[in-house]
N, C-alpha and C positions, 0 to 999 in steps of 0.2 A: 280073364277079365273080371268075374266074379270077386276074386280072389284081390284083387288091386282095388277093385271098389270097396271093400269089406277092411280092406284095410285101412282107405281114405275116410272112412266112416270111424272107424278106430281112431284114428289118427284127430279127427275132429273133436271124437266125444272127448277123449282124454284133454283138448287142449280148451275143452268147456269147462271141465272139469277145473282146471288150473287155475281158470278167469273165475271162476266160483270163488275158487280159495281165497285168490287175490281181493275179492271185493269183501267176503269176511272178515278179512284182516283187517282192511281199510277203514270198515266200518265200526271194527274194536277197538284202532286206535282214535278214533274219533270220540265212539263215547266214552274211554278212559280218558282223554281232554276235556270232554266234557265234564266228565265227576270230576275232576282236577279242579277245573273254573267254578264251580258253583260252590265246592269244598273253601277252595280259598277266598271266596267272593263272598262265604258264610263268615268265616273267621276274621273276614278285615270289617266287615259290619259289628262282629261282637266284641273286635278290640276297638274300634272305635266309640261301641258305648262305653267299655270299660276308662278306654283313655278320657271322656269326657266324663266321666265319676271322678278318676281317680286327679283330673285338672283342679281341684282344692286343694289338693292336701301338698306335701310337700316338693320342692323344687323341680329335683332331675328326673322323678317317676313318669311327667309329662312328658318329658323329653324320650323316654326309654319305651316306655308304652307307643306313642307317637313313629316313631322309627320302623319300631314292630309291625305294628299297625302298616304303614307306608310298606313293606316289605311283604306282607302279605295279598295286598291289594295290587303291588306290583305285579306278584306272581300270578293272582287271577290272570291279571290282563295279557300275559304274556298267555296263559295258555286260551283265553281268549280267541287272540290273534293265532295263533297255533290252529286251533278248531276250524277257522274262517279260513284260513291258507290250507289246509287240510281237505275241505269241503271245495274249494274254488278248484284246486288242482288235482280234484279227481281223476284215475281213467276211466272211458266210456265204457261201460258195462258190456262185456263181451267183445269188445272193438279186435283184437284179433282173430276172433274167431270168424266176427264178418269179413273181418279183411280176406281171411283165407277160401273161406265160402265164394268171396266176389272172383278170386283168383280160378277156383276150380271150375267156375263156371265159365272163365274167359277162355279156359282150358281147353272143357267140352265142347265149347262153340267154334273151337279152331282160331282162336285170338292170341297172343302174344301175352301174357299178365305184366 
């Protein structure tokens, strides 16, 4: 009996262990979207001063700065939304592990899981 609890204890920490990892990762690719968005949300502000300098001078630079510009602020927002979709649909921190916890204990009580 020792022996089977010792293992269901084993069997838990390692599956803590996993939900650990999983929430690291989650949380790395979140702020690597987040440097993303602030990276290109920095660049579509500096080409927009550049594009309004360079709106004097000659005809298609406006056009071509402009674009640029537009395509970068694009990408902000895309990773943005990325970040926000990323953060909404988290998993519950640990949520397997209680799940199995609730299990083992419907277990011990002579319950059905």
């Amino acid at each position: 009996m020792l022996a089977t609890l010792l293992a269901l204890v084993h069997t838990r920490l390692e599956l803590v262990g996993i939900e650990i990892e999983e929430q690291i990762e989650h949380a790395a690719g979140v702020l690597l979207w987040s440097i993303a968005a602030i990276f290109f949300a920095s660049l579509a502000v500096l080409l927009l001063a550049f594009t309004i300098v360079i709106a004097f001078w000659d005809e298609h630079r406006l056009l071509a700065a402009g674009l640029v510009t537009l395509s970068f602020a694009a990408t902000a927002l895309v990773s943005v939304f990325v970040v926000r979709h990323r953060l909404h649909t988290r998993p519950r921190f640990l949520a397997a592990t209680v799940g199995e916890l609730k299990r083992d204990a419907a277990v011990l009580e002579g319950e059905r899981p």
